[in-house]
SELOVO-913665 format. One record per atom (N, C-alpha, C): x, y, z. Coordinates in steps of 0.02 Angstrom, whole numbers, padded with zeros to 5 digits, always signed. Last residue first. Layout:
BEGIN
XYZ/...
//
This chain:
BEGIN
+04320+07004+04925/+04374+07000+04868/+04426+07016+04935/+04164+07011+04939/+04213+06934+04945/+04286+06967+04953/+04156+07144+04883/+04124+07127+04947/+04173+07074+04976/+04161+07117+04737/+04212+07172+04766/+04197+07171+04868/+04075+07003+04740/+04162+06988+04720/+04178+07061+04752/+03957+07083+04736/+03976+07010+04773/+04047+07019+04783/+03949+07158+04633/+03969+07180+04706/+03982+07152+04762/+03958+07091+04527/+04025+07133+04531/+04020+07154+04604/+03836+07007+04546/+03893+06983+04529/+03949+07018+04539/+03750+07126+04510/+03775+07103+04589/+03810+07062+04599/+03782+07156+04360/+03806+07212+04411/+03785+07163+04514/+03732+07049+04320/+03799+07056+04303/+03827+07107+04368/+03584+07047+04357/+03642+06995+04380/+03704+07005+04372/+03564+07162+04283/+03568+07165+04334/+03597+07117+04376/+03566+07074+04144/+03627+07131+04175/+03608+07152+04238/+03463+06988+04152/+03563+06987+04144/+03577+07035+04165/+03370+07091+04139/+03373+07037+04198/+03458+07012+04223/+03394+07148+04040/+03378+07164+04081/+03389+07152+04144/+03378+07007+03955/+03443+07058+03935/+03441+07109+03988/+03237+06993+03968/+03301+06923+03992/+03368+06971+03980/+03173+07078+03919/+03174+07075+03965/+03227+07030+04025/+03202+07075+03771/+03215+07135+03812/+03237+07104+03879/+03138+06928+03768/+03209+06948+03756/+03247+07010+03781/+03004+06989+03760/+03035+06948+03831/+03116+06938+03814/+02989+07136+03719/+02975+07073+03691/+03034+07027+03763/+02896+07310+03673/+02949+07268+03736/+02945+07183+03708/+02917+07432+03534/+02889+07348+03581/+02938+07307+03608/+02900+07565+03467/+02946+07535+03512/+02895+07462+03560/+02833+07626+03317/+02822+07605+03382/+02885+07572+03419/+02857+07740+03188/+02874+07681+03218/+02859+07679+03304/+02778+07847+03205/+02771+07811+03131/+02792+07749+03169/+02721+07957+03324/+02770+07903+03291/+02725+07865+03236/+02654+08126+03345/+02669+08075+03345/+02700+08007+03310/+02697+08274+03461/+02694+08238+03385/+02691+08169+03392/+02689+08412+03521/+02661+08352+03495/+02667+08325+03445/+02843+08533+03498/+02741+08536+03473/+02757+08452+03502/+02962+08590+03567/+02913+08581+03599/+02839+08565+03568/+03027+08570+03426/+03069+08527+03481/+02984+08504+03546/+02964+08590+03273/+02968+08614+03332/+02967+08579+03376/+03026+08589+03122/+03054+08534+03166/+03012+08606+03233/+03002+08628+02971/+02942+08637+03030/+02942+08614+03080/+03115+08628+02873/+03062+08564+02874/+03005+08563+02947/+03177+08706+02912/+03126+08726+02844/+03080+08650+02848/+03216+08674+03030/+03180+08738+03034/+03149+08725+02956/+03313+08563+02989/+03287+08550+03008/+03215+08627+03032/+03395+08646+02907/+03370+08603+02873/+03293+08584+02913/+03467+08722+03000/+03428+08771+02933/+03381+08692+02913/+03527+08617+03047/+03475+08693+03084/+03440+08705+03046/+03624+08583+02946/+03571+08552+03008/+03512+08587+03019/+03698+08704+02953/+03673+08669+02887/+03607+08637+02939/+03758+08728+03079/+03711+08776+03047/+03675+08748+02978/+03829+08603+03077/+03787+08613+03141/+03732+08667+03105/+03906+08639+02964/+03887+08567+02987/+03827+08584+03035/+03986+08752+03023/+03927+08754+02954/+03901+08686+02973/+04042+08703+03133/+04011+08757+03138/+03954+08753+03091/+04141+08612+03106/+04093+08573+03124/+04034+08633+03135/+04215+08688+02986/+04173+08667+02965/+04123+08621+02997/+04283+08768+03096/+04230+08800+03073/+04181+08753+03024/+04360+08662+03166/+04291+08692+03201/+04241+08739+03147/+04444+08636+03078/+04374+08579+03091/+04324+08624+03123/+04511+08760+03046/+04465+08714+03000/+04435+08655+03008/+04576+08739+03160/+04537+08788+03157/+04502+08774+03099/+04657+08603+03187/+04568+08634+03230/+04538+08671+03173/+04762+08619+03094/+04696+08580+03085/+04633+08584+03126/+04841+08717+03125/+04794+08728+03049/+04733+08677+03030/+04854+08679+03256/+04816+08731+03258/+04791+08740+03176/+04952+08577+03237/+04896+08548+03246/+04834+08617+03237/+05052+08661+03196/+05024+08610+03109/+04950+08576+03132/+05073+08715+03282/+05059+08768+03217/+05023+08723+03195/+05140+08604+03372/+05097+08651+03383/+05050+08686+03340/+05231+08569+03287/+05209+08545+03291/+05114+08568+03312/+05331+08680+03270/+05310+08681+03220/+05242+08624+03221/+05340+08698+03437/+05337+08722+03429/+05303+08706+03337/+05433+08571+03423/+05381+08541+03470/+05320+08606+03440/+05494+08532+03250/+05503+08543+03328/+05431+08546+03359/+05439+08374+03157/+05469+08439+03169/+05491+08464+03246/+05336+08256+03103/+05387+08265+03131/+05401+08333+03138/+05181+08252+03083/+05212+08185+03132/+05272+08211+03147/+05132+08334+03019/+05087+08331+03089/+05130+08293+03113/+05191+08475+02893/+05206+08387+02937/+05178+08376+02997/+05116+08549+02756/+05122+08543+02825/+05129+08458+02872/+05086+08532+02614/+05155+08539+02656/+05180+08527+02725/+05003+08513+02561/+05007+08580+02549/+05086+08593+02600/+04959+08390+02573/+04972+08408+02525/+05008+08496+02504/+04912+08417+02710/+04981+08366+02687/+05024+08377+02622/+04796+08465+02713/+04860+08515+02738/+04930+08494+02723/+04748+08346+02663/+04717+08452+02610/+04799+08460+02668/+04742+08254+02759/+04784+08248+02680/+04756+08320+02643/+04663+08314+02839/+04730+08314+02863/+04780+08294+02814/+04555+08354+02812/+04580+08398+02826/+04658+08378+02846/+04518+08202+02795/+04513+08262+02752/+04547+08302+02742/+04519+08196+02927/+04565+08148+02880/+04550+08174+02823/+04400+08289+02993/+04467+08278+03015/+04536+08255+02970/+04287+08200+02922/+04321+08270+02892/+04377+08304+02933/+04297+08077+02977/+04317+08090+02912/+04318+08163+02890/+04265+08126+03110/+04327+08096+03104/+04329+08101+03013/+04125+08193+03098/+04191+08245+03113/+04257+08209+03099/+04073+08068+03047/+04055+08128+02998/+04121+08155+03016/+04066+07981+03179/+04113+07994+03122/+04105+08010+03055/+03987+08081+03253/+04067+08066+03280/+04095+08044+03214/+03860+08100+03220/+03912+08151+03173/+03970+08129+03215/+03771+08032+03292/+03789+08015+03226/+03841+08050+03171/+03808+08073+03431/+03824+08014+03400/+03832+08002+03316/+03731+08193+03416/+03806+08200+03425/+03834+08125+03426/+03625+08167+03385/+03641+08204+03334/+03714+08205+03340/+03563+08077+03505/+03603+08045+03445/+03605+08085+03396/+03587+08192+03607/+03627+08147+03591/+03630+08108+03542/+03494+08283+03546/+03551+08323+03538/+03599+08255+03565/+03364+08189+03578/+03384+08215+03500/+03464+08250+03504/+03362+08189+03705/+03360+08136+03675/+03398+08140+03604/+03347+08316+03727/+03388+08293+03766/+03412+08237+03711/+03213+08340+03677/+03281+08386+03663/+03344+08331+03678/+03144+08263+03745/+03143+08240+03670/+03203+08291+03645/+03164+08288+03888/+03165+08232+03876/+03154+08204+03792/+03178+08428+03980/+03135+08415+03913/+03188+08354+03882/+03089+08412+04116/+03156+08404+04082/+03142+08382+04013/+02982+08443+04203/+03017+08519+04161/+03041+08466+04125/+02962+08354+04286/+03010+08388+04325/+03009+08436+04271/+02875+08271+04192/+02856+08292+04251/+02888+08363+04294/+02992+08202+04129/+02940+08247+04088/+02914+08272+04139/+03021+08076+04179/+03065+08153+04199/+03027+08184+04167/+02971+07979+04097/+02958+07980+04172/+02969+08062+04191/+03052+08006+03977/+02993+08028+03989/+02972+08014+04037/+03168+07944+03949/+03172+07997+04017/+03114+08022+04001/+03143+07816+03890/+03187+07820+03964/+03180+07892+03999/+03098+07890+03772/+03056+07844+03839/+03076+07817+03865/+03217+07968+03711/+03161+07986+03746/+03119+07946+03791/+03292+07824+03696/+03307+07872+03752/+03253+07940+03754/+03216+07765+03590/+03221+07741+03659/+03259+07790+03720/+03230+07880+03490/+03173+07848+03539/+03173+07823+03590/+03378+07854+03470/+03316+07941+03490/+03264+07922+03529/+03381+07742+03442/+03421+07761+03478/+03402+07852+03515/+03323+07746+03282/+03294+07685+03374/+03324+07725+03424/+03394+07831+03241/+03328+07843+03252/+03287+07818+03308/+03526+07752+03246/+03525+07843+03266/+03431+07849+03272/+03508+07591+03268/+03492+07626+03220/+03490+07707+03267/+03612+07482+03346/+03548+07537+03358/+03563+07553+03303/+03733+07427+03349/+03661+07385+03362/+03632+07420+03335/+03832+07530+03365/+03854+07474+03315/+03774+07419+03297/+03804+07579+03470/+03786+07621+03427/+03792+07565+03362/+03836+07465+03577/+03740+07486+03570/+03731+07539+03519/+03942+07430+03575/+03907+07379+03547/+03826+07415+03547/+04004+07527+03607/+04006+07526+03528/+03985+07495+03526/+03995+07538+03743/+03952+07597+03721/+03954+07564+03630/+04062+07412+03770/+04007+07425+03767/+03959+07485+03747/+04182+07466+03733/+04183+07407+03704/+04094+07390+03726/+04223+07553+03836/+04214+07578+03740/+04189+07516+03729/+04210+07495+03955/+04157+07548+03941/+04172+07590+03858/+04331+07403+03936/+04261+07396+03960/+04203+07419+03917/+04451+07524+03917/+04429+07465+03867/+04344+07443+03861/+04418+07568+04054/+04408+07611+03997/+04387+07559+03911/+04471+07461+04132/+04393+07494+04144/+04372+07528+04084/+04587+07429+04082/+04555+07388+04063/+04504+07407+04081/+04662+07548+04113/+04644+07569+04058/+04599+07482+04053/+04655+07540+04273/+04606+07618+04235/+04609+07583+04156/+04743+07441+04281/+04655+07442+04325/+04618+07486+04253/+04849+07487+04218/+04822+07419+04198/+04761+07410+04212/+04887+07589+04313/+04869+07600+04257/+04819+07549+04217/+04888+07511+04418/+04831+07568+04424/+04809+07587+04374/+05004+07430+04419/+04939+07405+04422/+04874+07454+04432/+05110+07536+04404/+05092+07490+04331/+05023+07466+04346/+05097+07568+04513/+05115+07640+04459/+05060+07594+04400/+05118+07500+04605/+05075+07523+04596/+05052+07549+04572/+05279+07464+04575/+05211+07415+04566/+05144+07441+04547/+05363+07602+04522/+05338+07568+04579/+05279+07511+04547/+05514+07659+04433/+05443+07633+04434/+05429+07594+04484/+05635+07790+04440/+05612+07718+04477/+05534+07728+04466/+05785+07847+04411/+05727+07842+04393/+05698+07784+04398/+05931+07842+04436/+05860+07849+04490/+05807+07870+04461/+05966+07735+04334/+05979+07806+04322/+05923+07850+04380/+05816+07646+04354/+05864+07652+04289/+05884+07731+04302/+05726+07522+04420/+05764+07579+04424/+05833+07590+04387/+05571+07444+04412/+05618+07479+04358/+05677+07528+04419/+05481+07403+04546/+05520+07365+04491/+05559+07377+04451/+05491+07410+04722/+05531+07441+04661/+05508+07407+04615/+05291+07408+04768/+05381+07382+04763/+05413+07396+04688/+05210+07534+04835/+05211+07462+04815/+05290+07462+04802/+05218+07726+04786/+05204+07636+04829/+05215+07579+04791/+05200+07815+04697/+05274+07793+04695/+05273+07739+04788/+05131+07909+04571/+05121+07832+04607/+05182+07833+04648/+05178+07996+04497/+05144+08011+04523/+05137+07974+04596/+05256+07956+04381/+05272+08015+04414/+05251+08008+04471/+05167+07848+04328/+05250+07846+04347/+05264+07899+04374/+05049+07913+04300/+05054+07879+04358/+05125+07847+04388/+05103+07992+04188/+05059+08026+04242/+05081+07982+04300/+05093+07881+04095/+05178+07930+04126/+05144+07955+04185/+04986+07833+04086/+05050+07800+04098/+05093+07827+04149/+04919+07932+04048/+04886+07900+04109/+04967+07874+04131/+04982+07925+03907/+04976+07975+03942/+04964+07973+04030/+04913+07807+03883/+05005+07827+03861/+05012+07887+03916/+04780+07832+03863/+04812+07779+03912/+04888+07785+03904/+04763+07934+03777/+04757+07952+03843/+04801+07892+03873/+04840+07850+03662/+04874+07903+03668/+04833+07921+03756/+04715+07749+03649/+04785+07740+03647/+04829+07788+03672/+04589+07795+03599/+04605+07804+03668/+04683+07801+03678/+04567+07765+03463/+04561+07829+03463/+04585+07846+03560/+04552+07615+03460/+04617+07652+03462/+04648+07720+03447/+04443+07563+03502/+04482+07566+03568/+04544+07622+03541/+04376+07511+03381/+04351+07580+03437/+04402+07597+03475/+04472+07428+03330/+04486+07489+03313/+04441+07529+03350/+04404+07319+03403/+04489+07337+03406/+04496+07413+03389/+04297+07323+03357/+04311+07344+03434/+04367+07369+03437/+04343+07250+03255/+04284+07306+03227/+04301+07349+03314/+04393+07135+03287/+04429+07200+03251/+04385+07243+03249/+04289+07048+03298/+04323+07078+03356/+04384+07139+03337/+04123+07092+03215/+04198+07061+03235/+04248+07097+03283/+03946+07066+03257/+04011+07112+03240/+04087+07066+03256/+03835+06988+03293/+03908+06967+03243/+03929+07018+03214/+03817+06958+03440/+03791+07033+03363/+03818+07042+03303/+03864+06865+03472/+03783+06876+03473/+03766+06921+03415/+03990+06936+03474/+03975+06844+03458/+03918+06862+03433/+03947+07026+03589/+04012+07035+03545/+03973+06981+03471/+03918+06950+03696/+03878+06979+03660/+03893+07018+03595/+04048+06865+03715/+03992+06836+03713/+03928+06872+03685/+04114+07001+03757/+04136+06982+03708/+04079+06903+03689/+04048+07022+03899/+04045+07057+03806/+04058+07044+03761/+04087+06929+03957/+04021+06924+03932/+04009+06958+03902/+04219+06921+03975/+04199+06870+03941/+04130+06894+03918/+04229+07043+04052/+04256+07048+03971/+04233+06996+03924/+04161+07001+04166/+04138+07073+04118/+04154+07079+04061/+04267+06926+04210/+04215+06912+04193/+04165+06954+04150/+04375+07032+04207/+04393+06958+04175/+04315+06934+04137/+04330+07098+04307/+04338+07138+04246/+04341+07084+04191/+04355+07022+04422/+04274+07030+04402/+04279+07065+04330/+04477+07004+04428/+04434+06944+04426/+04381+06970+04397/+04532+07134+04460/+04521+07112+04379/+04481+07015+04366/+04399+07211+04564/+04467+07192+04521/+04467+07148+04464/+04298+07282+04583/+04281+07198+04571/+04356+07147+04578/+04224+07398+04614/+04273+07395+04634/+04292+07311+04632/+04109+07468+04477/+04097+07445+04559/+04198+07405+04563/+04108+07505+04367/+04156+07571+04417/+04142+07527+04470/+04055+07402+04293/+04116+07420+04270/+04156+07453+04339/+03928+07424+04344/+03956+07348+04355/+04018+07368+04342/+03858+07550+04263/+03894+07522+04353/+03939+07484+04354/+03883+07467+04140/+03915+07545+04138/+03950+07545+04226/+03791+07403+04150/+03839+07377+04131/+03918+07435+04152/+03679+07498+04152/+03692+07444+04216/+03761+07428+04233/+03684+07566+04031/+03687+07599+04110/+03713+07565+04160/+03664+07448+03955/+03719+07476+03945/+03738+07513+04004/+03550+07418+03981/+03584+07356+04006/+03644+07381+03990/+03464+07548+03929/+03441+07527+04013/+03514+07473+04034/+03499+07518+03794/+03514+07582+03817/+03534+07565+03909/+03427+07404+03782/+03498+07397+03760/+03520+07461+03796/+03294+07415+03796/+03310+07369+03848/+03410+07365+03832/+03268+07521+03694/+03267+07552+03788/+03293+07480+03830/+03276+07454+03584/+03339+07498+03623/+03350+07520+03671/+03238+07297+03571/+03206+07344+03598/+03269+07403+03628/+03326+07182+03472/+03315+07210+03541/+03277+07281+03544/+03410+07174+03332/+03320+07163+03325/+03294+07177+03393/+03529+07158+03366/+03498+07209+03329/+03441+07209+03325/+03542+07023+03462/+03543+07116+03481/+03513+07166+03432/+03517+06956+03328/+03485+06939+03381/+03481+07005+03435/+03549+07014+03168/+03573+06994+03236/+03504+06983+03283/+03609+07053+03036/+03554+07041+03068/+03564+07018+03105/+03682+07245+03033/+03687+07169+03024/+03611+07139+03049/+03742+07382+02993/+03684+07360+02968/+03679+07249+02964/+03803+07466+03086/+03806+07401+03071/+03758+07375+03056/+03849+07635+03145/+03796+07591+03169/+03815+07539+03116/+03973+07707+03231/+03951+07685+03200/+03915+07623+03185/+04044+07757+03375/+03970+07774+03333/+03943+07773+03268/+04193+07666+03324/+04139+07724+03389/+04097+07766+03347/+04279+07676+03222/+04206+07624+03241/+04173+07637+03294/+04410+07681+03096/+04360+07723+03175/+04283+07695+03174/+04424+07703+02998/+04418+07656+02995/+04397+07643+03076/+04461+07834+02945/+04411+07826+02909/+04380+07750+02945/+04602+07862+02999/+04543+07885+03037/+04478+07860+03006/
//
């Protein structure tokens, strides 16, 4: 678990890393569409090339992705069986003992988990970019327009990258908690379904309470240091738009009518 790469930031020098985060935040949204628009895997093909092209750009490595993806493994296993049960169009391919897999079973799954791949493989290229601080900012002045409506747009901002930057705080004290119970005896990988059960319940209940103090440590910290969510305040660091923003912007809105072309054509 220590080796988990969803929301962790990369202190590299890059051409993305030096981007304006509201223009990385804004081309991740886009990107985000472009993904659910209905393209098939022609257009997913293309979507994959051009991350992995920005992939390149940010010289993160392609193992570094590899391992975002493999905290999902087990839903897509899961999706699996679901849709073997479930699916049962298109043409025989497996029948073993009348137990029968349909075409449609396999190509739905294959759809859902290369969308899912997609959308990890871009949310980790903008925490893997961003600095937790850039990443506050620029999503406050994305939703400071909404300031108008009530929406408090620096709360908002702040309780997501607090919950970004503790994803893997909670995974290493998870793997903590899971060589403390190892040692003490308890087997997470083999037994009955029932001892299995027990061994996962000794590990919640000591994550939740220490994501509890975690959260109350915080608090306390942030109150003695005079944090009020609603005063004025103002920045040390500035946020500047630079025509690179803007060409990354521009891309990705090409990316997303590109996907609606093809799901239109297709």
């Amino acid at each position: 678990m220590a080796n988990i790469a969803l929301g962790r930031y990369m202190p590299l020098n890059s051409l993305i890393h030096r981007m304006d985060p509201r223009a990385k935040i804004l081309s991740m949204l886009i990107m985000l569409t472009a993904i659910f628009i209905p393209s098939g895997f022609m257009g997913y093909g293309i979507l994959a090339v051009v991350i992995i092209g920005v992939v390149l750009m940010s010289k993160l490595k392609l193992n570094f992705l590899i391992r975002a993806m493999k905290p999902m493994m087990f839903m897509l296993t899961f999706l699996m069986v679901i849709n073997i049960f479930v699916i049962k169009t298109g043409y025989l391919v497996v029948d073993i003992f009348g137990f029968k897999i349909y075409s449609d079973a396999i190509f739905q799954t294959l759809y859902i988990s290369v969308r899912l791949m997609l959308m990890i493989m871009i949310t980790t290229i903008l925490t893997a970019t961003t600095k937790p601080l850039d990443l506050t900012l620029g999503i406050e002045d994305l939703l400071a327009p909404f300031k108008r409506f009530k929406v408090p747009a620096h709360e908002i901002a702040m309780m997501i990258s607090i919950a970004l930057r503790f994803i893997p705080t909670l995974i290493e004290e998870t793997d903590r908690i899971m060589k403390a119970q190892a040692s003490r005896g308890v087997d997470l990988q083999e037994g009955k379904f029932k001892e299995k059960i027990m061994a996962i319940l000794s590990l919640i209940v000591p994550l939740f309470v220490s994501s509890f103090q975690r959260a109350e440590d915080l608090a306390d910290a942030m109150e003695a240091r005079g944090y009020i969510p609603q005063a004025r305040r103002t920045r040390y660091k500035q946020l500047k738009r630079t025509p690179k923003d803007v060409v990354l912007i521009i891309s990705s809105f090409s990316m997303l009518a590109l996907m609606i072309a093809i799901s239109i054509w297709r």
